[in-house]
C-alpha positions as CSV (number, residue, x, y, z in Angstrom):
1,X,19.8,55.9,97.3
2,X,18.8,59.7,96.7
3,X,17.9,61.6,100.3
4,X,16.5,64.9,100.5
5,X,13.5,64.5,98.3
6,X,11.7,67.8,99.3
7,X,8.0,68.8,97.0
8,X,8.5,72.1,94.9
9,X,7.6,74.9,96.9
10,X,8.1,74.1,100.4
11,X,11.4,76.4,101.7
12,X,11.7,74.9,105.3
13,X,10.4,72.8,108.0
14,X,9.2,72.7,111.2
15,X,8.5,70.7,114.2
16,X,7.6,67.2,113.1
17,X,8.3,67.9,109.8
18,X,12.0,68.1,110.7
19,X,12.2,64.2,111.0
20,X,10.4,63.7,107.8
21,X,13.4,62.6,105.0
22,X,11.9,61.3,102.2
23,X,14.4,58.7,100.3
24,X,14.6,56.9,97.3
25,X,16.2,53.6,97.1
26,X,17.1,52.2,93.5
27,X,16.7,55.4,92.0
28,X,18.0,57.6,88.9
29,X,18.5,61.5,89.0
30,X,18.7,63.7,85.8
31,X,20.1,66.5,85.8
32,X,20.0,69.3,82.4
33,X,21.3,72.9,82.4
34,X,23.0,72.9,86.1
35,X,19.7,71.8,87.4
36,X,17.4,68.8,88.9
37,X,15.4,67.9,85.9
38,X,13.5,64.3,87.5
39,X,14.1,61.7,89.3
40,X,12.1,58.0,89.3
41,X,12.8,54.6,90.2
42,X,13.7,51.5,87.8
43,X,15.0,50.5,84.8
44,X,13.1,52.9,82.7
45,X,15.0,56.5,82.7
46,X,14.5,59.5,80.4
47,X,17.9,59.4,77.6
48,X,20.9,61.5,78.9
49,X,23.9,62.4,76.9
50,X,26.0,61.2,80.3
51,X,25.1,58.2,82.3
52,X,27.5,58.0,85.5
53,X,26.9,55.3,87.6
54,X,26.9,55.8,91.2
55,X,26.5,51.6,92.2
56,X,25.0,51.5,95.3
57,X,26.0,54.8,96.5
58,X,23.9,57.5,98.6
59,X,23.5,61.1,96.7
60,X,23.3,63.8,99.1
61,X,21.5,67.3,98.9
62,X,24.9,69.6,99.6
63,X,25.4,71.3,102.6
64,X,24.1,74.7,102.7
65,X,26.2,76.7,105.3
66,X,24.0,80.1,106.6
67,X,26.4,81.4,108.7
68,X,30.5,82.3,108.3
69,X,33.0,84.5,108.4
70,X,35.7,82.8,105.9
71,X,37.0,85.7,104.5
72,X,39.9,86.5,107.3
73,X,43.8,86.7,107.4
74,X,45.8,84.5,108.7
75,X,44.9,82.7,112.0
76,X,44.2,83.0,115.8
77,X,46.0,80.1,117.3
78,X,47.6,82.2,119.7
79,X,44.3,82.7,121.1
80,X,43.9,79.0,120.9
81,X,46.4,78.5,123.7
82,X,44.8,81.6,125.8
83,X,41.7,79.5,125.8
84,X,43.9,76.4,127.3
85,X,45.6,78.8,129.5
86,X,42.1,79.7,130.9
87,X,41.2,82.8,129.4
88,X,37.6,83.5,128.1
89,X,36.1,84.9,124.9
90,X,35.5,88.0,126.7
91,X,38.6,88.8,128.3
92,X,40.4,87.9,125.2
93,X,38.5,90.8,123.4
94,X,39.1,92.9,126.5
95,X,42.7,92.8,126.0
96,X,42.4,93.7,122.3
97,X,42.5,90.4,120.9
98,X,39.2,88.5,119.3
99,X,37.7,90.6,116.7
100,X,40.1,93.9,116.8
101,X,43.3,90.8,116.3
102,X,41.5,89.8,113.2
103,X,40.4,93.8,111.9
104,X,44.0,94.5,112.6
105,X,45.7,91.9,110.0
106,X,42.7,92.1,107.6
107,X,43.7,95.9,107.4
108,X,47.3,95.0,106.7
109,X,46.1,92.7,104.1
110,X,45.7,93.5,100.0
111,X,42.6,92.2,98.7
112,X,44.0,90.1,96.5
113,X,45.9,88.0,99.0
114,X,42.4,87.8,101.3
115,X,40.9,86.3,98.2
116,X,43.3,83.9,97.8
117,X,43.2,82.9,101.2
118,X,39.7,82.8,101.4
119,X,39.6,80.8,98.4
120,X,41.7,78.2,99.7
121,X,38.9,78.1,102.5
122,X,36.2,77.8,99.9
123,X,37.9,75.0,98.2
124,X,37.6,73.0,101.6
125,X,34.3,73.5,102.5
126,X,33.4,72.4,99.0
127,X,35.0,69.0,99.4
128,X,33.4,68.5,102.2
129,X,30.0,68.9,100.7
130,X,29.1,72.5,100.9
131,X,27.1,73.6,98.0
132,X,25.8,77.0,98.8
133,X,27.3,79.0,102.0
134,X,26.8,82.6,103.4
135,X,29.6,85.0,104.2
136,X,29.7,87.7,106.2
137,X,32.2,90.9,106.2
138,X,33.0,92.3,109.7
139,X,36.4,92.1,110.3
140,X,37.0,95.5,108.7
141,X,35.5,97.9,110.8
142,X,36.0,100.7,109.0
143,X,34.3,101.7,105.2
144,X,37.1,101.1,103.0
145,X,38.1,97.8,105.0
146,X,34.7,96.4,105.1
147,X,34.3,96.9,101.3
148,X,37.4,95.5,101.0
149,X,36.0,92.1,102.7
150,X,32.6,92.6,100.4
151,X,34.3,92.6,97.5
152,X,36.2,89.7,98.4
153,X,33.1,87.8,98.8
154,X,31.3,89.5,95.5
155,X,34.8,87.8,93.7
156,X,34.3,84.6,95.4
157,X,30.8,84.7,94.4
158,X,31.6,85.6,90.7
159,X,34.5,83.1,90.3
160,X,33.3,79.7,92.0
161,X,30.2,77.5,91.4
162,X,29.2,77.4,94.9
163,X,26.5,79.7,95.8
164,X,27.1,82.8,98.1
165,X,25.2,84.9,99.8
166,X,26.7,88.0,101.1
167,X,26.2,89.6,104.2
168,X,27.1,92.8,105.8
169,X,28.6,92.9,109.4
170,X,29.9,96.1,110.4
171,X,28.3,96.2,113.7
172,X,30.8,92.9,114.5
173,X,32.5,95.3,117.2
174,X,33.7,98.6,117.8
175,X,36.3,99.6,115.4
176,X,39.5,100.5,117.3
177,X,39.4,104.1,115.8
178,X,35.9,104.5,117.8
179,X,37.3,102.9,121.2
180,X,34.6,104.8,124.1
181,X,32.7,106.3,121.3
182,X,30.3,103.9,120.4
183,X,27.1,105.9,119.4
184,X,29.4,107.6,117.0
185,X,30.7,104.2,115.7
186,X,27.1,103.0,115.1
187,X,26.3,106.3,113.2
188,X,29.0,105.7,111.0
189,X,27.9,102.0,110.1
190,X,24.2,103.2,109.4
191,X,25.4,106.7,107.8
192,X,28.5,105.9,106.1
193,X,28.9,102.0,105.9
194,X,25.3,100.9,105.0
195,X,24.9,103.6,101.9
196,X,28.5,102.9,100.6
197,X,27.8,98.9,100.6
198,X,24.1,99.5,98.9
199,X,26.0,101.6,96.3
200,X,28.1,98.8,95.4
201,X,25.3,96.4,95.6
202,X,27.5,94.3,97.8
203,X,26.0,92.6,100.4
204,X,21.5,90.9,100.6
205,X,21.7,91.1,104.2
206,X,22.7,93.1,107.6
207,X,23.8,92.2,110.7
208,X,24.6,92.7,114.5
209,X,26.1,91.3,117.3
210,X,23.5,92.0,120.0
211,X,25.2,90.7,122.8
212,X,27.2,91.3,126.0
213,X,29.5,93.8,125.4
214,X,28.7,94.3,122.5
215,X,26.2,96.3,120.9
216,X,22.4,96.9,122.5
217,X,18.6,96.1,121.9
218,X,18.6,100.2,120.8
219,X,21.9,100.0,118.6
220,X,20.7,97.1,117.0
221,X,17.3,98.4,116.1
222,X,18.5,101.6,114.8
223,X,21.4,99.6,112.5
224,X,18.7,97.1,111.1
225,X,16.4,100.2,110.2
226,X,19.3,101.9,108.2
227,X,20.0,98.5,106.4
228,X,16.3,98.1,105.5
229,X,15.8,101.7,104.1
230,X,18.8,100.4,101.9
231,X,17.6,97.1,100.8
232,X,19.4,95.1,103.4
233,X,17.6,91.8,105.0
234,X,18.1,91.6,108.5
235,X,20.2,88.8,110.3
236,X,21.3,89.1,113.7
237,X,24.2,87.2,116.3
238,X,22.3,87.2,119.5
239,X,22.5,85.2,122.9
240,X,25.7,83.5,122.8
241,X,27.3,85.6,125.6
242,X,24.1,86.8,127.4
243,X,20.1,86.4,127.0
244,X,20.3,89.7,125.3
245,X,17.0,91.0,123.2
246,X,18.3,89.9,120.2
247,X,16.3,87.0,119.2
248,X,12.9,89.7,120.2
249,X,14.6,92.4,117.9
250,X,15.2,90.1,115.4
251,X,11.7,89.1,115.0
252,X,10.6,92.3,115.4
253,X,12.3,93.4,111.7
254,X,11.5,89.9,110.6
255,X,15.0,88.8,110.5
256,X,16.3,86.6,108.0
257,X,18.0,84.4,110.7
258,X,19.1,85.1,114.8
259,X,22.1,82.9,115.0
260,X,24.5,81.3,117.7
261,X,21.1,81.3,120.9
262,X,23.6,79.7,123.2
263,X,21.8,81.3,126.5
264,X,18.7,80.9,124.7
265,X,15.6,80.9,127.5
266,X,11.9,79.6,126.9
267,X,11.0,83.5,126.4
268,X,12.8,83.5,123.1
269,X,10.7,80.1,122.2
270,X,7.8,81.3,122.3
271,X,8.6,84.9,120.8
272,X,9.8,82.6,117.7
273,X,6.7,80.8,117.2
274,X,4.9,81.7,114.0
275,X,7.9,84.1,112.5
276,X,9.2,84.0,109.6
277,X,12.7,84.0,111.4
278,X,15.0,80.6,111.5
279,X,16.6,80.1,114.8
280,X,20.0,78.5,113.8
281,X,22.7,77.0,116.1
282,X,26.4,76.8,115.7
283,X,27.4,73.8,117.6
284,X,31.2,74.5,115.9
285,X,31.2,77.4,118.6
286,X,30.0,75.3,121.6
287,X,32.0,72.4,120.8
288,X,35.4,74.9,120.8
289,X,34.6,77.4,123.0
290,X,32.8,75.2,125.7
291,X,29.9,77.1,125.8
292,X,26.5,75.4,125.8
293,X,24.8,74.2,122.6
294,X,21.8,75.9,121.5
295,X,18.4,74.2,122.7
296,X,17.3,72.9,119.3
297,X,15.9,70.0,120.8
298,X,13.7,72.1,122.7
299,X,12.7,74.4,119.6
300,X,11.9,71.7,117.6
301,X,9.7,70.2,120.1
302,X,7.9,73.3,120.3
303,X,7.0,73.5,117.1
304,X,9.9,75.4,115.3
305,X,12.1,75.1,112.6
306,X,15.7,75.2,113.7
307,X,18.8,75.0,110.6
308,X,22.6,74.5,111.9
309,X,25.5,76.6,110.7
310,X,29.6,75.8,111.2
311,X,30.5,79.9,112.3
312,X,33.7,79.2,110.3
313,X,36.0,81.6,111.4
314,X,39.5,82.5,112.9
315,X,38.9,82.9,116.5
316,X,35.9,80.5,117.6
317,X,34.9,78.1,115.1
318,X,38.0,77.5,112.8
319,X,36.2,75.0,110.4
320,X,33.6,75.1,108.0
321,X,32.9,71.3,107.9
322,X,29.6,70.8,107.9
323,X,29.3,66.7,108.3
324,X,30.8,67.3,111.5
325,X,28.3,70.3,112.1
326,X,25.4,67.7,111.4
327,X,27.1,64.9,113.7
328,X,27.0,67.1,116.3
329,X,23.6,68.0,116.2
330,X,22.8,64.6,116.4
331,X,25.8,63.7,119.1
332,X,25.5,66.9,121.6
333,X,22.3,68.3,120.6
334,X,20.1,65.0,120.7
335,X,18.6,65.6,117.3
336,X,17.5,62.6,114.9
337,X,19.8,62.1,111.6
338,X,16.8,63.4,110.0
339,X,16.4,66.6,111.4
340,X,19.9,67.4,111.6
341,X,20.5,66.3,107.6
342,X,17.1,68.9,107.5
343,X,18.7,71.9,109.5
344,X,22.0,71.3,108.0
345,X,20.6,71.2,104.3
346,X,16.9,73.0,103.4
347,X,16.4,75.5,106.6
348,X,20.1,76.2,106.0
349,X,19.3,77.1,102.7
350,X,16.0,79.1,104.1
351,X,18.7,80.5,106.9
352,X,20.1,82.5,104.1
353,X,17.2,82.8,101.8
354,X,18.6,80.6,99.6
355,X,15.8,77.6,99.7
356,X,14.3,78.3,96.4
357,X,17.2,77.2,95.1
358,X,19.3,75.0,97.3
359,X,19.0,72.5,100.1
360,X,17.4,69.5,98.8
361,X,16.4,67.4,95.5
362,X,13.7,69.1,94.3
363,X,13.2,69.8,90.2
364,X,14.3,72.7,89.7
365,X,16.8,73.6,92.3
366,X,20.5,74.3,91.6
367,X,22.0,70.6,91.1
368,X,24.6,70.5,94.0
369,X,25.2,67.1,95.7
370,X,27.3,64.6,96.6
371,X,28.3,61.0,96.8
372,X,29.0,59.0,99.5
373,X,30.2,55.2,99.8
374,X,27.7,52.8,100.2
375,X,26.0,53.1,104.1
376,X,23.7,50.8,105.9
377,X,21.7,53.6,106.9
378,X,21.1,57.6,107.2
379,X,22.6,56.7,110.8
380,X,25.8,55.4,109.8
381,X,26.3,59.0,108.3
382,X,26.7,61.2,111.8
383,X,27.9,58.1,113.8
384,X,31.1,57.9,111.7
385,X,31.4,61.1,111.6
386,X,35.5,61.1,111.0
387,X,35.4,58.5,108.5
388,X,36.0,59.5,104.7
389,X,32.7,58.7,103.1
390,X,32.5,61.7,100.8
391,X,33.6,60.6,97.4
392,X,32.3,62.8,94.7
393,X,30.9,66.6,94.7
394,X,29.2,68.0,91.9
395,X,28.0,71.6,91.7
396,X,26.0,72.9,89.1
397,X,25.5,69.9,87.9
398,X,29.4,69.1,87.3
399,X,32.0,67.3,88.8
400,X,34.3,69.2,91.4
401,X,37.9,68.3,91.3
């Protein structure tokens, strides 16, 4: 059975179209060059030097993971019991932990021990399906640690088969150098940071946390602009602490993505409608920091496209595994198998700008997919969600080991 048959030329979908997945029962795929070359049904197939069989099995689109933070040091599990002790996100960051905790050890850190590290990360998600995946910098904080993380990412980029995008997050909090001086802090990211990073040609995108505490409706604005006049696409973290502007600012500089929209109101619906900005949840962050789960039931209802991200990362989302990203859209976010196979694969893929290339069977496209076991239906996939069905990955056309 191949699933995720999507027409050449269409980069996401929206409303309806989310439930639409066209599949292909009985079917052959070939694949020349790293790419999708056809795909039919029958007896009658175009000769291959390879023929692999895959009897009875479902062949997947990979998983195309828009938003992360997988380049970190070590771990946060001491934060972990905080949580169970009854702390919150925000007083954890009060008392230094969060985002500084990870800044601290990242600094601490040599680059090549980060990439190894991070590899190890990268390594995982693959096996789990993940074909193409989005990193962000932001736990540096400073312009020689931040280029630290982008280089990272540029190595990971250079070195594996998955596809990377790169994104710049220096605005991820106030560096602890810049502690009461946060004008001065964003001048550095947009005079200092920004230039140094376009130099390099390190990072495609920007982006903010426009939250709560964090940094403001102006801030954000003036960061995005600096990141534009450098070649930078917009992204933003918005409205998981607060209904905060960010999804309006966002829009405004016709942002790439606004991500996390756990306070999410019918104001930011409706400011969404016609953009060219995906709204995309990340129901790994909700599901482990108890906080709600975006209203992508809702958005798609309205009309909207909405794609679904994992937020791997040390302190509220530690896992990048993006079947249990897609069962949860389906289990806590009442979304059709269909739709969350759609956000979780294509408007991932557009969630990054990546679409033209990744996040469905399309001729053409980057040949990343997987295998699965034999299942009685697309169902079956998110309803057993723990159970090992993955059985082969194959990226760039090629067999992962």
């Amino acid at each position: 059975m191949l699933v995720g048959l999507v027409p050449a030329g269409v980069l996401r979908k929206e409303g309806r179209a989310m439930n639409d997945l066209e599949m292909l029962e009985g079917a052959w795929l070939l694949v020349e060059d790293g790419r999708f070359a056809a795909y039919g049904q029958g007896e009658e197939r175009p000769a291959a030097d390879r023929v692999v069989d895959a009897a009875g099995r479902w062949l997947f689109p990979s998983f195309c993971d828009a938003h992360t933070h997988l380049v970190y040091a070590g771990s946060r599990e001491q934060e972990f019991l905080d949580k169970i002790n009854g702390l919150s996100y925000e007083e954890i960051a009060k008392r230094g932990g969060g985002i500084l905790n990870s800044a601290d050890r990242l600094h601490e850190t040599s680059e090549e021990e980060l990439y190894r590290q991070a590899m190890e990360r990268v390594n995982e998600i693959i096996r789990m399906g993940t074909g193409c995946v989005e990193i962000k910098s932001g736990y540096g904080l400073t312009v020689e640690d931040e280029l630290k993380m982008l280089r990272v990412i540029r190595r990971i980029k250079e070195s594996s088969p998955i596809g990377v995008k790169a994104t710049f997050l220096g605005a991820h909090a106030v560096g602890r150098a810049y502690r009461g001086r946060q004008a001065e802090y964003v001048d550095l990211v947009c005079r200092e940071m920004i230039p140094a990073v376009a130099k390099e040609g390190l990072a495609e995108f920007v982006d903010v946390f426009c939250d709560e505490g964090f940094f403001t409706v102006e801030e954000t604005a003036k960061i995005l602009k600096a990141g534009q006049e450098h070649g930078l696409k917009p992204k933003i973290h918005a409205n998981e602490l607060a209904v905060s502007g960010g999804v309006q600012v966002g829009v405004e500089f016709e942002a790439q993505s606004v991500d996390h929209l756990e306070r999410t109101t019918e104001v930011e619906i409706e400011c969404l409608k016609g953009s060219k900005t995906m709204p995309t949840g990340l129901p790994g962050a909700s599901l482990f920091l108890g906080m709600p789960y975006t209203e992508c039931r809702k958005m798609i209802d309205a009309g909207l496209g909405v794609a679904l991200a994992s937020d791997y990362n040390p302190g509220s989302s530690p896992s990048g595994n993006m079947r249990m990203v897609m069962a949860l859209g389906s289990i806590r976010m009442k979304l059709t198998p269909a739709e969350s196979l759609n956000a979780t694969t294509l408007n991932g893929a557009y969630a990054m700008g990546a679409s033209a290339e990744y996040g469905s069977i399309t001729e053409g496209k980057v040949a990343n997919f997987f295998l699965t076991k034999p299942l009685p239906s697309l169902a079956f996939f998110p309803y057993a969600y723990q159970t090992p069905l993955i059985e082969e990955v194959w990226l760039r056309g090629e067999k992962f080991n």
